[in-house]
C-alpha positions in Angstrom: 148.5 86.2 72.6 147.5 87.5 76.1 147.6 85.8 79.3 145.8 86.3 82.5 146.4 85.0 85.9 143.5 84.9 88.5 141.4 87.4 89.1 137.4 88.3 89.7 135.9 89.8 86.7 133.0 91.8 87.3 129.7 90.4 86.4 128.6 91.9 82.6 125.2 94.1 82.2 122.5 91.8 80.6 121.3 92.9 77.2 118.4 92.1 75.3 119.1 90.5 72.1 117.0 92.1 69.4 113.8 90.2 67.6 113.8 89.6 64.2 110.6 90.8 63.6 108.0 92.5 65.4 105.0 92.5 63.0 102.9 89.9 64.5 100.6 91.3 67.9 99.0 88.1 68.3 98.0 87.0 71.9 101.1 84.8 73.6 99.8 81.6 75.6 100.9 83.4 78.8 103.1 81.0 80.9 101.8 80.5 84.1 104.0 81.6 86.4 102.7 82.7 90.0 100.3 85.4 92.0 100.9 88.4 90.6 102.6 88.3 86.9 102.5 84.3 86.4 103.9 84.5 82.9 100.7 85.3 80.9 101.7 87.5 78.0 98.6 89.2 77.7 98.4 90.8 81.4 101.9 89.9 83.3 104.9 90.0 81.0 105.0 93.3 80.5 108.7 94.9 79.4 110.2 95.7 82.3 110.4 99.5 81.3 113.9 98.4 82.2 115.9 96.1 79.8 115.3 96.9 75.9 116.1 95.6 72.8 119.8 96.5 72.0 121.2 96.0 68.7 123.9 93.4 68.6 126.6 95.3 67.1 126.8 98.4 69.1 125.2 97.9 72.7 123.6 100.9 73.8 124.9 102.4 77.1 121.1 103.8 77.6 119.9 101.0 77.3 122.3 99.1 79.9 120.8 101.9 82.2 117.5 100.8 81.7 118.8 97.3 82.4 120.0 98.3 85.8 116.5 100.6 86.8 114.6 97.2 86.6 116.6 95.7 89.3 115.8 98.6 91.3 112.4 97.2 93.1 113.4 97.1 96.4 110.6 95.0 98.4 109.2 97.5 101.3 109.4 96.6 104.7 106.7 94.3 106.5 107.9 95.9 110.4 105.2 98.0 111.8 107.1 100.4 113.3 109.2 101.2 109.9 106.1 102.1 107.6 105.2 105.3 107.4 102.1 107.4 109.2 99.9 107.0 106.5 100.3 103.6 105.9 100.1 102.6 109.9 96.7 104.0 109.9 95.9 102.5 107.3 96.8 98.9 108.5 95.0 99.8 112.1 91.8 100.9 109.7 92.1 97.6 107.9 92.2 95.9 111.3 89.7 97.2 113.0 87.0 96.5 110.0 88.2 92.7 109.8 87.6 92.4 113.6 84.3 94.0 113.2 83.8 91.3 110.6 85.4 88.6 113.0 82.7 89.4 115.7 80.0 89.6 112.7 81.3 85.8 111.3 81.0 88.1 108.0 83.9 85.8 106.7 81.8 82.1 107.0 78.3 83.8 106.1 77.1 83.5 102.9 76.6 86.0 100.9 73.6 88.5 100.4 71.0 87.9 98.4 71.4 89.8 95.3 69.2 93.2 95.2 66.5 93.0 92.5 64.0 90.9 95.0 64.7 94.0 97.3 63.2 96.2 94.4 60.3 95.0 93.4 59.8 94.5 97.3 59.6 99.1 97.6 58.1 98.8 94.1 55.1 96.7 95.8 55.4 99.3 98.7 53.5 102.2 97.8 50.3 99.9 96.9 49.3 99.4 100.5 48.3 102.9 101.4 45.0 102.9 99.0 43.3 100.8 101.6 44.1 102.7 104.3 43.0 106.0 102.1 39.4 104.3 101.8 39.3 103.4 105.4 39.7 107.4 106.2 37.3 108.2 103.4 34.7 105.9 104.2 35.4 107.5 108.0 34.9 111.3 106.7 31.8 110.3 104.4 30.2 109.1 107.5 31.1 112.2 109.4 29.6 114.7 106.5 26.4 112.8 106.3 26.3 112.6 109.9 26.8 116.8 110.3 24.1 117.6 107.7 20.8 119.3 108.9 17.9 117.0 109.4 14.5 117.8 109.0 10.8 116.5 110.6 11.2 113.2 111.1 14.2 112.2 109.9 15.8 114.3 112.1 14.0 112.6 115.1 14.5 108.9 114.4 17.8 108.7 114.5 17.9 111.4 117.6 15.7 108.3 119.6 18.3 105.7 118.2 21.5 107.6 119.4 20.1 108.6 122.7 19.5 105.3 123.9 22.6 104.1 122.4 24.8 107.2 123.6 25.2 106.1 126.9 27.2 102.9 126.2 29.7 105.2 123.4 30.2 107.9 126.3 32.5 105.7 128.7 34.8 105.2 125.6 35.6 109.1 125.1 34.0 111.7 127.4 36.8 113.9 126.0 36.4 113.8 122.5 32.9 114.1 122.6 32.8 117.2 124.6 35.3 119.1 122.2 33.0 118.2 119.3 30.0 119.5 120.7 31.4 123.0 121.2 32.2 122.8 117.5 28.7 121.7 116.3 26.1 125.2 115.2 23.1 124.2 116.9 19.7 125.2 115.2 17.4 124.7 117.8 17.7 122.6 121.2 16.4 119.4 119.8 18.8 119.8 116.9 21.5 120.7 119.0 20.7 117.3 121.1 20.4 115.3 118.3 23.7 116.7 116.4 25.5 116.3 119.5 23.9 113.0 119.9 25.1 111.8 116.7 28.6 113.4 116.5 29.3 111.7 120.4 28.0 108.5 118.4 30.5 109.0 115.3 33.5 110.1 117.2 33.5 107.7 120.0 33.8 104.7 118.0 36.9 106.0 116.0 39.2 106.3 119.3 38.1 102.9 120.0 39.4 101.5 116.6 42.8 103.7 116.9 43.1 102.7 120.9 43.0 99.0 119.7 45.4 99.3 117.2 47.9 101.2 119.1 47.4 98.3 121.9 48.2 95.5 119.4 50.9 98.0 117.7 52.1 98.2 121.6 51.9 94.1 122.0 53.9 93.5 118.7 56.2 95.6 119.9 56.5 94.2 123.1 57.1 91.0 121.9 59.7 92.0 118.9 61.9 93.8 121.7 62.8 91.0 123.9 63.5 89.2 120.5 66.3 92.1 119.4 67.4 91.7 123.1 68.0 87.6 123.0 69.7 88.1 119.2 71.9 90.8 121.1 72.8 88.5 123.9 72.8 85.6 121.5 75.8 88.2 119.2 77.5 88.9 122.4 77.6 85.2 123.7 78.8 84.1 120.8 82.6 83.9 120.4 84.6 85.7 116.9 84.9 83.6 114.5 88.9 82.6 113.3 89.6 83.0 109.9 93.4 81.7 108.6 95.1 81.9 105.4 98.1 80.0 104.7 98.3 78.9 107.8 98.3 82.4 109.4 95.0 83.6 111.3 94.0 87.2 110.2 94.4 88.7 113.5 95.9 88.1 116.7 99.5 86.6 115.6 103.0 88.6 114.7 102.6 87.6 110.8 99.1 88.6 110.4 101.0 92.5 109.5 102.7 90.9 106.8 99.5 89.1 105.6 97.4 92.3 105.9 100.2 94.4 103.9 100.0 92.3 101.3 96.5 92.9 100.2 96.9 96.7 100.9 99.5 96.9 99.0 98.0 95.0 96.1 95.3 97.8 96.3 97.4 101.1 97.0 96.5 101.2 100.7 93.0 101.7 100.1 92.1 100.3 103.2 88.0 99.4 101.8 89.2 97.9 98.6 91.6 95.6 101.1 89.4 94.4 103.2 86.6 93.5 100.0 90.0 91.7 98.2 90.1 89.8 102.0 86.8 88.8 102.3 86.6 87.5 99.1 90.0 85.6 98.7 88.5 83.9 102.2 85.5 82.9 100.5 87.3 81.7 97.4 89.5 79.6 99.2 86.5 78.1 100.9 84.5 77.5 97.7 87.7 76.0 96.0 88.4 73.9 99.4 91.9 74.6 99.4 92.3 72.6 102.6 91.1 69.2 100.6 93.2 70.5 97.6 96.6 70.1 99.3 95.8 66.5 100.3 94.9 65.3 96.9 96.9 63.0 94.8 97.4 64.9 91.2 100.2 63.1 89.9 103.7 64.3 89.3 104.0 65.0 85.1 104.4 68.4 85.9 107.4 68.0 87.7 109.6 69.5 85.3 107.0 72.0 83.9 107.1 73.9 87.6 109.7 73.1 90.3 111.2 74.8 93.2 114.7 75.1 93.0 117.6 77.3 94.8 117.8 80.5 96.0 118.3 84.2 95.1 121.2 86.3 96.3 118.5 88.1 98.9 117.1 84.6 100.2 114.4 85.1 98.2 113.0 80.7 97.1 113.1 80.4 93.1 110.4 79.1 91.0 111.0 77.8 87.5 108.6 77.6 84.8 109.5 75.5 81.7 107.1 76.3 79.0 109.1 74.4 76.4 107.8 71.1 78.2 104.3 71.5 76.4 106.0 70.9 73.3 105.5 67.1 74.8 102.2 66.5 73.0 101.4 63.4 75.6 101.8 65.8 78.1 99.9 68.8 76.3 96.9 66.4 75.9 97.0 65.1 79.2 96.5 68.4 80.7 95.3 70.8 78.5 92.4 68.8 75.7 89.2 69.3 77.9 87.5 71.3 80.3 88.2 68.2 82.9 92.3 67.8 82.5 92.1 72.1 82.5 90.7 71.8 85.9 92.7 69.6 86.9 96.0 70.9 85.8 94.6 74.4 87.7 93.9 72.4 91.0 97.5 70.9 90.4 99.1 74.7 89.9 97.1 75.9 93.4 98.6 73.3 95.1 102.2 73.9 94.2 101.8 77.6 94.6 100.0 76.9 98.7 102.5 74.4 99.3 105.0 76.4 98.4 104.3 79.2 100.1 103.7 77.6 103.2 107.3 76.9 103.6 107.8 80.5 104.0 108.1 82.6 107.1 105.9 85.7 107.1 107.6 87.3 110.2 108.0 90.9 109.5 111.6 90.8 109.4 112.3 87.4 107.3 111.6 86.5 103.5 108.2 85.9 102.4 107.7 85.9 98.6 109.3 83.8 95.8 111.2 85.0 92.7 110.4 83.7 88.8 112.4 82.5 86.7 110.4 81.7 82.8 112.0 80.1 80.4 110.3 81.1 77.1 112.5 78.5 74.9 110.3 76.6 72.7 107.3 77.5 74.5 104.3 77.1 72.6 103.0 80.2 70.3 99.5 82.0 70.3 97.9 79.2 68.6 97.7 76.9 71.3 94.4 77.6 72.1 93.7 75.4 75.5 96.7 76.2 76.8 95.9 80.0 76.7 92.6 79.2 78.2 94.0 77.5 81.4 96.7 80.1 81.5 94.2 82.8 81.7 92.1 81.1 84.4 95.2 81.2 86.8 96.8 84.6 85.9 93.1 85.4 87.0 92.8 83.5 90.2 96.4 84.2 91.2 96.1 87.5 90.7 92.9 88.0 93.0 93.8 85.3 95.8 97.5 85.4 95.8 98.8 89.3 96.0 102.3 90.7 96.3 103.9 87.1 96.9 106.9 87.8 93.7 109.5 89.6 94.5 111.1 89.4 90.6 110.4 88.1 87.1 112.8 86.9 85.2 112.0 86.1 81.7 114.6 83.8 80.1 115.2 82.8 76.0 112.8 85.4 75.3 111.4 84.8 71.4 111.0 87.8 69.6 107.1 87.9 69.2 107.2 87.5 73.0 108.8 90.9 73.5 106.9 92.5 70.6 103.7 91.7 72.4 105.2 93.0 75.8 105.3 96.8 74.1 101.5 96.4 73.3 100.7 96.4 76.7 103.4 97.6 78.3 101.6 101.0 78.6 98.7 99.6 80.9 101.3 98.2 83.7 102.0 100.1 86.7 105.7 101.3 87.4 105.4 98.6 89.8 105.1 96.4 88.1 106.9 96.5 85.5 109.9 97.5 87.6 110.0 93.7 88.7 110.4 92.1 85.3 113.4 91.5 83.3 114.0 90.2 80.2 117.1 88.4 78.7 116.9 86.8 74.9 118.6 82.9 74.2 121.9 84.4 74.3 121.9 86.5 77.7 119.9 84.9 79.5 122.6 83.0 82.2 124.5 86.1 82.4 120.7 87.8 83.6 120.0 85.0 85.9 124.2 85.0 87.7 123.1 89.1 88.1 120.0 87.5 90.4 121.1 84.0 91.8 124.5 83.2 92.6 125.9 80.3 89.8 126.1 77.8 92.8 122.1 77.9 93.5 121.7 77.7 89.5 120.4 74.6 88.0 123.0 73.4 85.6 120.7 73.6 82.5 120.7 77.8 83.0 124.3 77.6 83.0 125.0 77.2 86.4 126.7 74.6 88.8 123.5 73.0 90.6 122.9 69.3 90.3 120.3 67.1 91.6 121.7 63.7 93.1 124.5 63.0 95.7 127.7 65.4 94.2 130.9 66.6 95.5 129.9 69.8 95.7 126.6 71.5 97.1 124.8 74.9 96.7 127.1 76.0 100.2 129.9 75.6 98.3 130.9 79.4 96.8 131.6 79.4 93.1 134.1 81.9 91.4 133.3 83.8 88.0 135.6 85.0 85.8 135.4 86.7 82.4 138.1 85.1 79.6 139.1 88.0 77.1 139.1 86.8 73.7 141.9 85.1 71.9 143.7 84.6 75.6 144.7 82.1 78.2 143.4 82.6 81.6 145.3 79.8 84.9 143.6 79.4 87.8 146.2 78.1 90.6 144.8 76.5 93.3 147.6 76.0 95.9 147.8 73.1 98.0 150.4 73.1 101.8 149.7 68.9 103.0 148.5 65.5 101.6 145.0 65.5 100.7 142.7 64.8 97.8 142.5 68.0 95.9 138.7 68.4 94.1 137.5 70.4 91.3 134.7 71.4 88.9 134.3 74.0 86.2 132.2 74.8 83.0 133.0 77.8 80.3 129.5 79.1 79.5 129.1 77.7 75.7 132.9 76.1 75.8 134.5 75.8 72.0 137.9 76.9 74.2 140.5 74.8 75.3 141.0 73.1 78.9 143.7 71.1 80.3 145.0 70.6 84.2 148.3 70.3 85.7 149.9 69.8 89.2 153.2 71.4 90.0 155.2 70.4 92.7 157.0 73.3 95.0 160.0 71.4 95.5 163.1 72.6 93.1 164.0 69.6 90.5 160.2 67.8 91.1 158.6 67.3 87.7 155.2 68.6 87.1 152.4 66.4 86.3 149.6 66.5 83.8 146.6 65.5 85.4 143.9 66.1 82.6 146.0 66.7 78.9 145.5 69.9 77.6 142.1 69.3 75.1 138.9 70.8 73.0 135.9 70.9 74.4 133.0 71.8 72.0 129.5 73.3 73.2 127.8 70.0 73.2 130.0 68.2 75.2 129.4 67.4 78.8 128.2 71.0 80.5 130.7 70.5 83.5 134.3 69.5 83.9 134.8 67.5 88.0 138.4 66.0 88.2 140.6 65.1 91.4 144.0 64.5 92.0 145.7 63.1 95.0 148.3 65.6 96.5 151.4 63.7 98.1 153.5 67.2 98.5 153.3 71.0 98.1 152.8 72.2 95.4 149.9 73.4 93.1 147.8 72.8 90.4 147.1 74.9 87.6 143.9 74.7 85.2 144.3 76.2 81.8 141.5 77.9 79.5 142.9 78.7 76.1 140.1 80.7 74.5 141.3 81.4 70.7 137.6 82.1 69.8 136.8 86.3 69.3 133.9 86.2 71.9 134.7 86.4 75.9 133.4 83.5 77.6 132.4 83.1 80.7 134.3 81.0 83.1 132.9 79.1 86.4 134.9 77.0 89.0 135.2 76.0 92.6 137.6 73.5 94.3 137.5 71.7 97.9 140.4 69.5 99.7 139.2 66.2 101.6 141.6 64.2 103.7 143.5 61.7 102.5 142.8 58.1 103.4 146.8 57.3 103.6 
């Protein structure tokens, strides 16, 4: 039987235990994680394109590659002066149209009027010029009947008429009548006279219809020009409007950059598509009153559904997601049986999700997007209808109103219809994102979330060494992993130089191996001690091991793991010395 002394072990590559089936393609519930994949099955938890299915038996060194290419998202960076060309002009594009927009208050107006009043408006357009079309026929009728030749006494009346009223239509428009006159074939004189009588007549009276409607043409216009001048003066008196999200105003402040990359990058750095995705998260926000959201009371059942807890090995806050809590019918009901509790539990989600991301720091050099963690393990199937509608209303919103804020997904306890539905639509996922999920079934999964988070900033029901309540030892305090070869012993000596109070805590990753504790003296002839006797400690005993001992001389003490099982097991322990009171 082996025996190893202390020594790090490198961490294992997670594998991906394979499903037992993959026939059903049923829709999962999606879980409900966060902005941009928040666990819903049908559009977020797509395979990573990175860890596969490996058979038990005989891992697959491809597919421990894979494995490692989905850890390979590396987040870009948010400093201006790092980005490349293309995407600096677009971010000063993208600025420039939301100032425009700023000066505009485009952001607090409402929205346009939608366009079909605007058509039948230029279908009811080309009705108007009839009228005018008889006006100008009616006008050339009366100047044919007025050219034709006139005969004996017809001819004369209405010469006697014109002539004594010509005098009074001359004044109006010498000039016209003069050009028509030299156009008029005169018979004889009095014809002539009384042609040119009428045709003075006809003509002057039109230029006094057009010179009157040009003058009130000239009036309206007059009086609509200092009206475009005062809105003008009124546009330039009044101050930009200031438009914040999460805190953050759009312009003006070092972490608006890392706002504004956000939605650019959520649309490829199309700088249009950006600004529309802007314009209306501002107006949803304002529509859903985000503001009053975060100051309601909506009760804390969800507590262990969705919590903040920890961080990753990059800084980066975790998120966990506990699907297996709607098992709780009296939860399930309370949240999910009517349009009512759906809202609700929606308005709850927002809130974590803004309050949680107001705690971050969006300066272009520091952390500003959350990692997930899902746990899948007896999470509720396809069937559960009203949990798959309120799952799809917040993959939606999140997705719109919340973009590039996850940094990773970690799926944990993955069933096997969970990853056969994850190949369905694997194919309509972008390299991006699928590059930030990973995958890890029941038997992986702790190993997957140590490659992420360190085991000290792990809660202690994902394997780790994080506990909630006053302990010994905090998420400061560095933890030590080590791998324990089957059907071996592996000591950990932990030496101690003066009188203190020597403290300890450890946990084997699904025990069933032995564990005892000992303290050995360094003086010659001293008699070691047993300070915990050598015993079994099965999988469903308590997850972690803390024991002391009070150190009156050198010496050391020496824990024991005796693991007789065939599988390697995964060992976890730290230690700290506190003074001694004597």
């Amino acid at each position: 039987m082996a025996e190893d002394t202390q020594k790090p072990a490198a961490a294992e590559e997670v594998a991906v235990e394979k499903p037992v089936a993959e026939k059903e393609k049923e829709q999962a519930p999606a879980p409900v994680p966060e902005p941009e994949a928040p666990g819903k099955p049908t559009e977020e938890s797509a395979a990573a394109g990175v860890e596969e299915v490996a058979e038990p038996e005989k891992p697959k060194p491809v597919e421990e590659a894979k494995i490692a290419q989905s850890a390979s998202f590396k987040e870009e960076s948010n400093v201006v002066g790092e980005l490349p060309d293309p995407q600096k002009k677009a971010l000063d594009e993208l600025k420039q149209l939301i100032q425009d927009a700023l000066n505009k208050h485009e952001f607090t107006a409402p929205p346009p009027p939608p366009p079909p009043p605007a058509a039948k408006e230029e279908e009811k357009a080309p009705e108007a010029p009839p009228k005018e079309k008889e006006a100008a026929a009616a006008a050339e009728e009366q100047v044919v009947k007025a050219e034709e030749p006139k005969t004996g006494e017809e001819e004369k009346k209405p010469a006697v008429e014109v002539e004594s009223k010509a005098p009074e239509s001359e004044p109006a428009a010498p000039a016209e009548v003069e050009v028509v006159v030299e156009k008029v074939a005169t018979v004889d004189e009095d014809g002539a006279k009384t042609v040119e009588a009428i045709e003075e007549t006809i003509v002057a009276a039109k230029p006094e219809v057009e010179e009157a409607e040009v003058t009130t043409t000239k009036k309206e216009a007059e009086v609509a020009a200092p009206s475009d001048e005062q809105t003008k003066d009124k546009e330039a008196e009044v101050p930009p409007e200031k438009v914040f999200i999460w805190g953050i105003p759009l312009l003006g402040d070092d972490r608006s950059d890392t706002i504004l990359l956000k939605f650019l990058r959520a649309r490829d750095f199309k700088v249009k598509d950006a600004f529309t995705m802007i314009k209306n998260t501002v107006r949803w926000r304002n529509e859903f009153g985000i503001d009053a959201v975060l100051e309601e009371d909506l009760g804390n059942d969800l507590d262990k559904v969705v919590f903040m807890h920890g961080v990753d090995k990059e800084g980066h806050p975790v998120c966990y997601n506990v699907f297996g809590e709607f098992q709780n019918k009296e939860l399930y009901h309370n949240n999910f049986s009517d349009d009512e509790k759906r809202t609700k539990f929606l308005k709850w989600r927002i809130q974590f999700l803004e309050k949680s991301i107001r705690k971050l720091d969006f300066s272009p050099s520091d952390i500003c997007t959350i990692v997930q963690i899902n746990d899948l393990k007896n999470s509720p199937g396809p069937a559960k209808r009203d949990l798959r509608i309120a799952t799809n209303q917040a993959v939606h919103l999140l997705q719109d109103n919340y973009p590039e804020f996850v940094a990773r997904q970690v799926f944990i306890n993955v069933p096997w219809w969970y990853l056969a539905f994850n190949r369905m639509i694997s194919p309509f996922l972008t390299q991006r994102t699928k590059s930030k999920f990973v995958f890890s079934g029941p038997s992986k999964s702790a190993e997957t979330l140590f490659k992420y988070i360190a085991p000290e900033q792990v809660p202690v029901q994902y394997g780790g060494l994080s506990r909630e309540g006053e302990q010994e030892f905090t998420t400061t305090d560095p933890v030590t992993e080590v791998v324990v070869k089957p059907a071996s012993k592996y000591t950990v000596e932990i030496p101690v130089t003066e009188r203190s109070i020597l403290v300890w805590e450890l946990r084997v990753l699904g025990w069933d191996v032995s564990y005892g504790a000992e303290f050995v003296p360094s003086a010659e002839g001293s008699y070691t001690v047993i300070v915990s006797k050598t015993r079994k400690v099965a999988p469903t005993d308590e997850p972690v091991i803390c024991d002391t001992f009070k150190i009156g001389e050198p010496g050391k003490v020496v824990l024991t793991i005796d693991n007789q099982s065939s599988k390697k097991k995964k060992l976890l322990y730290r230690s700290k010395t506190k003074p001694s009171s004597d």
